[in-house]
ROVORO-903969 format. One record per residue (C-alpha): x, y, z; residue number from 1. Coordinates in steps of 0.05 Angstrom, whole numbers, plus 5000, padded with zeros to 4 digits. Layout:
> X,Y,Z,NUM
...
//
This chain:
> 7939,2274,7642,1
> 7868,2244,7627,2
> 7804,2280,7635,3
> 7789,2253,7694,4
> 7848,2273,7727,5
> 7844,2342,7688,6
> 7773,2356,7711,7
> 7792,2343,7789,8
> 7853,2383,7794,9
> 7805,2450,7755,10
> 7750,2438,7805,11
> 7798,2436,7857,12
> 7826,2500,7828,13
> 7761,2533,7813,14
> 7736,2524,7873,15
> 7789,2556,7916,16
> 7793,2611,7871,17
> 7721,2632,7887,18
> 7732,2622,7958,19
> 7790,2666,7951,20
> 7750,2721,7913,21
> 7693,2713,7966,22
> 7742,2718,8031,23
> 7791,2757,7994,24
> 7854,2747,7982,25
> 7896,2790,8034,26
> 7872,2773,8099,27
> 7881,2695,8077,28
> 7953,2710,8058,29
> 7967,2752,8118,30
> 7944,2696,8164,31
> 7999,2649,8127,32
> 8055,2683,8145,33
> 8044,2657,8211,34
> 8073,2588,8180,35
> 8144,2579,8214,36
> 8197,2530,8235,37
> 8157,2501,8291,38
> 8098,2485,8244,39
> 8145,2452,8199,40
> 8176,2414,8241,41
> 8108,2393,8280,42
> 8083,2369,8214,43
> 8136,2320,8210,44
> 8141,2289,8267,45
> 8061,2292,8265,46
> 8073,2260,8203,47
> 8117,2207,8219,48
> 8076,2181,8274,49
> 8009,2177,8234,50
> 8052,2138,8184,51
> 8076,2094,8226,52
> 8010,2084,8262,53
> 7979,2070,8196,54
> 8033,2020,8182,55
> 8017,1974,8237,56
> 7950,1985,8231,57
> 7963,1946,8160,58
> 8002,1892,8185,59
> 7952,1871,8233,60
> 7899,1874,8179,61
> 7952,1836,8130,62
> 7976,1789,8186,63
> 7895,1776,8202,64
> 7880,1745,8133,65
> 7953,1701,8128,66
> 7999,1750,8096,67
> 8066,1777,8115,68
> 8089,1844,8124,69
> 8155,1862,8154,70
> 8151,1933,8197,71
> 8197,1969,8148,72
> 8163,1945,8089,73
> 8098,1981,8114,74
> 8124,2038,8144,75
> 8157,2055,8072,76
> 8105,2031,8030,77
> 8055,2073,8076,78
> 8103,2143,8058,79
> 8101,2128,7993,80
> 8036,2116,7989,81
> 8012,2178,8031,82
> 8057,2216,7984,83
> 8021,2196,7917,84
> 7955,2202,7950,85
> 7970,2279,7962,86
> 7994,2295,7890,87
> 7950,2241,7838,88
> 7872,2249,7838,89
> 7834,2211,7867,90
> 7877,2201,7927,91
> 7880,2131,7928,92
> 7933,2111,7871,93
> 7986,2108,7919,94
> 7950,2054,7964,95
> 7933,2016,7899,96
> 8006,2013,7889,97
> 8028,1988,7959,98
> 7958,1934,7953,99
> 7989,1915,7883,100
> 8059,1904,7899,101
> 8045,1873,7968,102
> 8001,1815,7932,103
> 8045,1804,7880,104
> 8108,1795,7931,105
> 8063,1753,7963,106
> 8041,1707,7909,107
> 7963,1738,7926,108
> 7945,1787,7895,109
> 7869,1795,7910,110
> 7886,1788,7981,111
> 7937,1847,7987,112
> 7889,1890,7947,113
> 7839,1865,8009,114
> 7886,1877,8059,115
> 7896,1947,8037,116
> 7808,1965,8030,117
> 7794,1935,8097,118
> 7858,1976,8124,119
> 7839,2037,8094,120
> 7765,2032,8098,121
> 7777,2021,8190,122
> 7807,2092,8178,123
> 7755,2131,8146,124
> 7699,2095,8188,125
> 7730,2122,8257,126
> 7738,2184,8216,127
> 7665,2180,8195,128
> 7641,2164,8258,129
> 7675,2217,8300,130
> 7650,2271,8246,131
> 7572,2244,8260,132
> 7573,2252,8338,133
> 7606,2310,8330,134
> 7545,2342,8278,135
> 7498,2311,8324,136
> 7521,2350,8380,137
> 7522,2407,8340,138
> 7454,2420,8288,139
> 7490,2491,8270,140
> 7550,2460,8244,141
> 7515,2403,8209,142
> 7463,2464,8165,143
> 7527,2500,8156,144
> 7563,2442,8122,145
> 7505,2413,8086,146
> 7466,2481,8072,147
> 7386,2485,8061,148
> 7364,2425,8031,149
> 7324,2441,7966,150
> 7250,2409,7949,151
> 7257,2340,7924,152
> 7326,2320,7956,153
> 7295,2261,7997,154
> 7270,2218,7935,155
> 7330,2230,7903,156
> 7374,2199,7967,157
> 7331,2141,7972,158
> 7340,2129,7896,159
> 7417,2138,7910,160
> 7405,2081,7965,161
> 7358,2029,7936,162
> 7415,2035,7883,163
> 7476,2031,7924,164
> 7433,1965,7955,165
> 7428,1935,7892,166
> 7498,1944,7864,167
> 7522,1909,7938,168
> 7468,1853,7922,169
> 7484,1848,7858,170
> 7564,1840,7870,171
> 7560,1795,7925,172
> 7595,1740,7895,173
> 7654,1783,7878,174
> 7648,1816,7955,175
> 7649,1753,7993,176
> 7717,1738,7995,177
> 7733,1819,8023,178
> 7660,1804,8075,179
> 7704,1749,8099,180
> 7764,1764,8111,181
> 7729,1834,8139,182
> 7698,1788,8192,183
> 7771,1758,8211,184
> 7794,1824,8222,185
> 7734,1839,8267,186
> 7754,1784,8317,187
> 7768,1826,8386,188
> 7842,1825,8387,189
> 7852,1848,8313,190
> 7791,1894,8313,191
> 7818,1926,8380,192
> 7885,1946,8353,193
> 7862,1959,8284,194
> 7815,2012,8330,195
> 7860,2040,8378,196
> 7915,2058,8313,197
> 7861,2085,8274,198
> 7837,2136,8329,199
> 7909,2147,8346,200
> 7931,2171,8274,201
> 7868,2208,8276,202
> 7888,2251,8327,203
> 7953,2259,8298,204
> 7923,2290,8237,205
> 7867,2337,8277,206
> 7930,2357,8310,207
> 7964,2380,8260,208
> 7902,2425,8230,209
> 7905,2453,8308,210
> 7978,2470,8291,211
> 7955,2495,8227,212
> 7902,2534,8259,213
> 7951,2565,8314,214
> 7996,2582,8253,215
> 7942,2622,8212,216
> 7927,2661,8281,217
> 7863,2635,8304,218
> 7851,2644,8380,219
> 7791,2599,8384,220
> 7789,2544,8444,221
> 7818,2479,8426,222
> 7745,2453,8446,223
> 7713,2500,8398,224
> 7766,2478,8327,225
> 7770,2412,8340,226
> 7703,2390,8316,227
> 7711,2446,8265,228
> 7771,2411,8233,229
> 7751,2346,8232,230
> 7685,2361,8190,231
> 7739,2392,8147,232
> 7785,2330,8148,233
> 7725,2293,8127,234
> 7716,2334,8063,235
> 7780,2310,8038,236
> 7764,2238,8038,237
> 7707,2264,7977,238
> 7747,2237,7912,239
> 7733,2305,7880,240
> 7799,2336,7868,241
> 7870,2324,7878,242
> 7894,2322,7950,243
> 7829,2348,7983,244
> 7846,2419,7958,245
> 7773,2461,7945,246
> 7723,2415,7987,247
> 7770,2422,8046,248
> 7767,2495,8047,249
> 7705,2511,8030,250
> 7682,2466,8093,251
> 7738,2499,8138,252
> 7702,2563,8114,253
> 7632,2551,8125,254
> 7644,2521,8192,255
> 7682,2567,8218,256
> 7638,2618,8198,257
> 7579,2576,8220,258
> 7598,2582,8298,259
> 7618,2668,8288,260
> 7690,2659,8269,261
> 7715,2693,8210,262
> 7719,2653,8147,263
> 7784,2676,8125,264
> 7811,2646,8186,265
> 7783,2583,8167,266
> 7807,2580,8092,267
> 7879,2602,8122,268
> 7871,2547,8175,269
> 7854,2495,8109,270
> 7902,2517,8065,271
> 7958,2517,8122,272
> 7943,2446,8132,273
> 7942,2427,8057,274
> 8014,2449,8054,275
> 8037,2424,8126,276
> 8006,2358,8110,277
> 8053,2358,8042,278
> 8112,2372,8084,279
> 8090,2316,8130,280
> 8089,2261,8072,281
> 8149,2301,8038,282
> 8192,2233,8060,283
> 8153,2192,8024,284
> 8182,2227,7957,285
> 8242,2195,7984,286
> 8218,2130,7982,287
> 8187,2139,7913,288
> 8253,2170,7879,289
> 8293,2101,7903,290
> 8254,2060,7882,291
> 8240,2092,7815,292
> 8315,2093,7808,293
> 8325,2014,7830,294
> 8266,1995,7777,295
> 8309,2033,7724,296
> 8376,1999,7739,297
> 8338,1936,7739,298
> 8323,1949,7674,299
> 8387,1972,7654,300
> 8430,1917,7675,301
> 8456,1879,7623,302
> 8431,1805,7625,303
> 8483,1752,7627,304
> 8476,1691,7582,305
> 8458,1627,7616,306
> 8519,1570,7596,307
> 8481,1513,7565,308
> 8517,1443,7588,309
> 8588,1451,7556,310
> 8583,1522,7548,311
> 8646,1556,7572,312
> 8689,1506,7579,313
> 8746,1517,7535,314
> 8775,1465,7487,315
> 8844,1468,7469,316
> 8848,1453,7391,317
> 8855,1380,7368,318
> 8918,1345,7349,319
> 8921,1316,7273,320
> 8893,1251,7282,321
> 8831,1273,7334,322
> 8874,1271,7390,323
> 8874,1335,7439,324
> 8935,1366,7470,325
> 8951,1345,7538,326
> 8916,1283,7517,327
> 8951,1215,7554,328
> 8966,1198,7484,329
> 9006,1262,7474,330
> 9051,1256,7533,331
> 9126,1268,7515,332
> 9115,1324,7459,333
> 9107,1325,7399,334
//
């Protein structure tokens, strides 16, 4: 495991453990118990659907810029890829691995690897977007999340900016190619499906943290969780950790806690959700183990020798003389 890697799974780690000794640890494991059969079985089908939705979602972002994808080629690439993101840090490996392999079955690679930014980057901006009206609406939610901001912050975000600006400016010849075929994708059919599948899977995942939520007991209004959970959903998309474990709770926490709920009902609510997500993508494993297992007995196969011109024939042995048998000359016997 590299540092990197290292580092994010102890933060990840460290920082539930604290929110464990701050809650405590009984009344977040009592809630748990409330997992059952019906939450497991919710998260799959849950599961299933967002995968599929972010499937097509892909092939009309693919199909936009002139590449193939058949529907059970995304749908399996998309489990697989869910899967990885939930276990490596990061959480994007997995969709590097479906960009990768796309392109190279498609003879482009740059343009798979485009195909999979622009489909992944519609997600998180409806996600984004949502999680912004939704803190406008509500100015407790948005201090509870962010906290007190402490003297100085504002130079240092407009430092953070003029930065980001110049990095952009400064990689715009590498970017053009990805700003254009962004601006295919944008064209109103495309951007209209590439919308409507991106809100739908959406919904299918703040539906599962309301399953998750029912599961750890909280009583709350739909109303009230929903925008509750998706601030939390947000938190995961932070490359901090491995699977959104630490920054997720602590933002279930805080919120919940923000609008007079208890926070242990809001770390149980995140943590139910971490797991019931993992059982969602557990099919995806599935999909990783076979092909794992046809790479290795690609490997394993022995090669077979390719017969140069005259290789493999067989030649009967030469008369004395240079004459072969069967030869017209050796009609009648010897």
């Amino acid at each position: 495991m590299s540092a990197g890697a290292l580092l994010r799974l102890l933060g990840g780690l460290g920082l539930l453990a604290i929110l464990f000794v701050q809650v405590g640890v009984g009344p977040v494991v009592e809630r748990l118990r409330g997992i059952g059969p019906g939450a497991v079985a919710a998260a799959l089908v849950l599961g299933a659907l967002a995968t599929v939705l972010s499937a097509w979602r892909w092939r009309m972002v693919a199909r936009g810029i002139g590449l193939a994808l058949a529907p059970s080629r995304a749908v399996a690439d998309c489990y697989g890829a869910t899967f990885l993101n939930s276990l490596l840090p990061a959480g994007v490996l997995g969709d590097v691995h479906r960009a990768v392999s796309h392109g190279r079955s498609q003879g482009d690679l740059g343009a798979g690897v485009r195909a999979v930014v622009i489909e992944r980057a519609a997600g998180t901006l409806v996600a984004v977007g949502a999680a912004v009206v939704v803190l406008g609406l509500q100015p407790d939610l948005l201090r509870a999340v962010t906290g007190p901001l402490p003297g100085g912050t504002m130079p240092v975000v407009l430092a953070g900016a003029v930065v980001l600006a110049v990095a952009l400016w400064l990689l715009r010849p590498r970017l053009r190619r990805l700003w254009s075929d962004a601006a295919v994708v944008l064209r109103p059919r495309t951007a209209t499906g590439v919308l409507l599948t991106s809100v739908a899977a959406l919904a299918c995942h703040l539906t599962l943290f309301v399953v998750a939520a029912r599961a750890a007991g909280a009583t709350a209004p739909t109303a009230v969780l929903v925008p509750l959970l998706l601030v939390a959903l947000l938190a995961m998309t932070v490359p901090l950790t491995v699977g959104g474990w630490g920054p997720r709770e602590a933002t279930a926490a805080a919120s919940f806690a923000a609008v007079g709920l208890p926070a242990a009902e809001g770390l149980a609510t995140a943590v139910a959700y971490g797991v019931l997500a993992l059982v969602g993508v557990a099919p995806g494993a599935l999909v990783v183990l076979r092909r794992r297992s046809s790479a290795g007995a690609g490997r394993e196969r022995p090669q077979v020798p390719v017969e140069g011109p005259g290789e493999g024939v067989e030649h009967t042995p030469a008369l004395p003389g240079g004459r072969e048998r069967g030869s017209p000359d050796d009609a009648g016997g010897e």
